[in-house]
ROKEVEX-379553 format. One record per residue (C-alpha): residue number from 1; residue in three letters; chain; z, x, y. Coordinates in pm, 1 decimal. Example, Ala and Ser with C-alpha at 12.3 -4.5 7.8 and 13.67 -1.06 7.14 Angstrom:
- seq type mol Z X Y
- 1 ALA A 780.0 1230.0 -450.0 $
- 2 SER A 714.0 1367.0 -106.0 $
REM end
This chain:
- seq type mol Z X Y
- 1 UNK A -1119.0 1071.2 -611.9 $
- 2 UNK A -835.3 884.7 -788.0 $
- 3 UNK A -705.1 1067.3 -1119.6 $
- 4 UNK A -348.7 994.3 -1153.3 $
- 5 UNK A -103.5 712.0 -1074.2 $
- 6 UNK A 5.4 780.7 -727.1 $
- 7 UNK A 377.9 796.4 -859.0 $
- 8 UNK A 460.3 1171.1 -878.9 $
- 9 UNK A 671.1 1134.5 -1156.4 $
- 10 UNK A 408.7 949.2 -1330.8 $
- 11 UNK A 158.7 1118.3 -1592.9 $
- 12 UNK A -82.4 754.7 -1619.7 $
- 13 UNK A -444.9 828.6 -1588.4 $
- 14 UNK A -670.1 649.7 -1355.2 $
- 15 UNK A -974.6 508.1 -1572.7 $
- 16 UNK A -1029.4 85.5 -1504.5 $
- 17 UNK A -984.9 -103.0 -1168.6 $
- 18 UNK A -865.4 -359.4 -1315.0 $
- 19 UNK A -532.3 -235.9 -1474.9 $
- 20 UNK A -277.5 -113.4 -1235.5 $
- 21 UNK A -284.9 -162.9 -833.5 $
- 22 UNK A -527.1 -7.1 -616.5 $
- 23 UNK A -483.9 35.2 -216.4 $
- 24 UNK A -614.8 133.2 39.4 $
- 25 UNK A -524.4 268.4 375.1 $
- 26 UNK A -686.0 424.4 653.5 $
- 27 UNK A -651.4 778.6 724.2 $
- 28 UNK A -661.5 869.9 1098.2 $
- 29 UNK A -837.3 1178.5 1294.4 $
- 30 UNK A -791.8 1250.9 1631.7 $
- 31 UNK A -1127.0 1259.5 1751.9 $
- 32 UNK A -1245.3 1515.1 1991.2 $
- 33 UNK A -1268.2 1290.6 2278.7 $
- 34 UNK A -924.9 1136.3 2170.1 $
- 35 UNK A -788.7 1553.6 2189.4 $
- 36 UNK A -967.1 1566.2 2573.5 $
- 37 UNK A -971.5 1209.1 2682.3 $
- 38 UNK A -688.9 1026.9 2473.0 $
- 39 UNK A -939.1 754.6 2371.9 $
- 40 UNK A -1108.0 650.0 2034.5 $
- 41 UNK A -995.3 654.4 1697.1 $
- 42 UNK A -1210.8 792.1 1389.8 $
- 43 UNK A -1105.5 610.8 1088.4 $
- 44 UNK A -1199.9 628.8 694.9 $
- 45 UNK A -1044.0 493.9 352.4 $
- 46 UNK A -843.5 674.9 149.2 $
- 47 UNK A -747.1 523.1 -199.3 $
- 48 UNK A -458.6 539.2 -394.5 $
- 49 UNK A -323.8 366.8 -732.3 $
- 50 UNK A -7.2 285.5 -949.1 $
- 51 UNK A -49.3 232.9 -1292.1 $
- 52 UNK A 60.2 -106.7 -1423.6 $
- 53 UNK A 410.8 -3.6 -1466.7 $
- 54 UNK A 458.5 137.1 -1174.0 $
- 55 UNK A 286.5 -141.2 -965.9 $
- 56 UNK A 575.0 -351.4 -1168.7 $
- 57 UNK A 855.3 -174.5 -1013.4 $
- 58 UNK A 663.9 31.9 -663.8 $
- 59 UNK A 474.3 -10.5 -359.1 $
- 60 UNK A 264.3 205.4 -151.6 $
- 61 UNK A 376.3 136.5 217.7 $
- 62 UNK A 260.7 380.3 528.2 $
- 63 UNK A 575.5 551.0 673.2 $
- 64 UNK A 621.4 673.7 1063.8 $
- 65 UNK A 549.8 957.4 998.2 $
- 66 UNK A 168.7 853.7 868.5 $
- 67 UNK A 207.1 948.8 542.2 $
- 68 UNK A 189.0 699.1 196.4 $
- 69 UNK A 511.7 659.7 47.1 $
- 70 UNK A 606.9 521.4 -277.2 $
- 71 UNK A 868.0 227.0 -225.4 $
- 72 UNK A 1065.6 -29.7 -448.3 $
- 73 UNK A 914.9 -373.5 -461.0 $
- 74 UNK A 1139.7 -639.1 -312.4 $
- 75 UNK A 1236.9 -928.0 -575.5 $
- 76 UNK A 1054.7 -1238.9 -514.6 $
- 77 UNK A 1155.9 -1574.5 -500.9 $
- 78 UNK A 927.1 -1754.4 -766.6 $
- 79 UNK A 629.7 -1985.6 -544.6 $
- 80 UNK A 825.6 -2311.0 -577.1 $
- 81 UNK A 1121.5 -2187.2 -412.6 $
- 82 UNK A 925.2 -2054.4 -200.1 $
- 83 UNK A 760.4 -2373.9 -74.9 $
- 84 UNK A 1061.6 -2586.9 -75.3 $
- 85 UNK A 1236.7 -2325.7 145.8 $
- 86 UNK A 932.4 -2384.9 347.4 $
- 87 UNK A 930.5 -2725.8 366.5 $
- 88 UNK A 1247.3 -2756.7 404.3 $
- 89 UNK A 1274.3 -2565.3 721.9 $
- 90 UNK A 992.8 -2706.4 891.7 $
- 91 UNK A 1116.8 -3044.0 897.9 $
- 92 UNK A 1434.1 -2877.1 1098.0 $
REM end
């Protein structure tokens, strides 16, 4: 159950969907065939959220390790640069 931004060093309280970020990910199990065999996969969700503020400035990105990690969001160009730098390259 989500309580708490996923930030650490965050003290925001989970209460509305719709404010802050919500993500999911899947959590992996090694089956017991997968442990004997080395084939399947079970899978499930497992949620996580940044408060609005956090969202602003983080990401939740899996790591090699399989673990969620809090990371900073890249600056983005704004849409219309985007779309010209687009264009622009697939006339090339």
């Amino acid at each position: 159950m989500l309580a708490k931004c996923s930030n650490a060093s965050c003290t925001a309280s989970f209460r509305f969907l719709h404010v802050g970020r919500l993500f999911q990910f899947e959590k992996r199990h090694l089956s017991a065939d997968e442990r004997t065999y080395g084939t399947g996969r079970v899978s499930e969700a497992e949620f996580f959220w940044l408060c609005e503020e956090c969202a602003a400035k983080y990401t939740l990105v899996r790591s090699v390790a399989n673990c969620v990690e809090l990371a900073p969001v890249k600056e983005r160009a704004p849409a219309v640069a985007r779309t010209r730098a687009v264009a622009a390259g697939a006339g090339a």
